[in-house]
N, C-alpha and C positions, 0 to 999 in steps of 0.2 A: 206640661212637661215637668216632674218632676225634677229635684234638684239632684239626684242618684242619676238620670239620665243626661245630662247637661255633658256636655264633651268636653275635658278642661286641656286648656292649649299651652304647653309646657314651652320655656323658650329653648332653642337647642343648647349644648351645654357649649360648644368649641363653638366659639365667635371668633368676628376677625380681631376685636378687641383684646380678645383671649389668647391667641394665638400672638399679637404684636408683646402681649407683656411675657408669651415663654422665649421669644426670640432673643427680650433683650434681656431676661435670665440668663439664658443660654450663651450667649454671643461671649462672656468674658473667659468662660470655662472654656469653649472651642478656642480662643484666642490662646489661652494659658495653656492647655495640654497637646499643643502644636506646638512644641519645642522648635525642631527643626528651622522652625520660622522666623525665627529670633536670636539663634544660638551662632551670632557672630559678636565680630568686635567691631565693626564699621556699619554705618555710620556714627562717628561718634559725636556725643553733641555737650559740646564744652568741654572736654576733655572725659566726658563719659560715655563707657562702650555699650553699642545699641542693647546689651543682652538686661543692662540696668534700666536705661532710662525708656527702654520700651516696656518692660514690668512696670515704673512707676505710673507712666503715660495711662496704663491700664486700671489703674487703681482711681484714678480721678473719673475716665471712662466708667470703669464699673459702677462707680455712686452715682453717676448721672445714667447711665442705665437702669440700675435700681431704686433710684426716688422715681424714674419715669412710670417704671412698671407698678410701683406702689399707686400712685396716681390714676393708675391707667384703672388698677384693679379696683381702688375705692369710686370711680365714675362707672366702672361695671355694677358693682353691689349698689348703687344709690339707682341707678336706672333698673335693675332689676327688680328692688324693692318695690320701688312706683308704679311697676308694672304692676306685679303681686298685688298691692294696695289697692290698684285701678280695681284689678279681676275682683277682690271681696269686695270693693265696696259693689259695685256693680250686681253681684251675687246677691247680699247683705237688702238692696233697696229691692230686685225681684222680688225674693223674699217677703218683704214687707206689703208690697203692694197686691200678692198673694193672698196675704193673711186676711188683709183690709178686704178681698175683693170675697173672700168666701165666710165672712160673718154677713153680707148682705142680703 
């Protein structure tokens, strides 16, 4: 079998992995542009109305969202790689042993 014939197995692109890092992209925008949700003065906490300290609240949230998703993303592209790596070298040694096998 030729290496033109070899069927190459792509990994799908939306993983669950991929989808958990657009979630937690996504979650502080859905949080922020849901005004309604926030747009009181009670409860207040320490003498600060919910409309403040549920914005800052989201601000700590969001970073610890977004180092997750970074994380999340660089453990996708490191396994992906390995995959990739696995397929050529795999391909790479066929190959060779190919060669080896048609000089005899």
């Amino acid at each position: 079998m030729s290496e033109s014939e070899v069927p190459q197995v792509s990994r799908p692109v939306v993983t669950p992995v991929r989808v958990v890092i657009a979630l937690c992209l996504l979650a502080p925008f859905v949080a922020m542009l849901w005004v309604s949700s926030y747009a009181k003065v009670d409860p207040a906490f320490i003498g600060i109305p919910f409309f403040y300290w549920y914005q800052m609240l989201w601000v700590l949230i969001s970073t610890a969202l977004t180092m997750t998703a970074y994380k999340l993303w660089q453990y996708d592209q490191r396994s992906r790689g390995a995959a990739s790596a696995g397929r050529g070298a795999a391909a790479d040694g066929d190959g060779a042993r190919r060669e080896g096998g048609e000089g005899r």
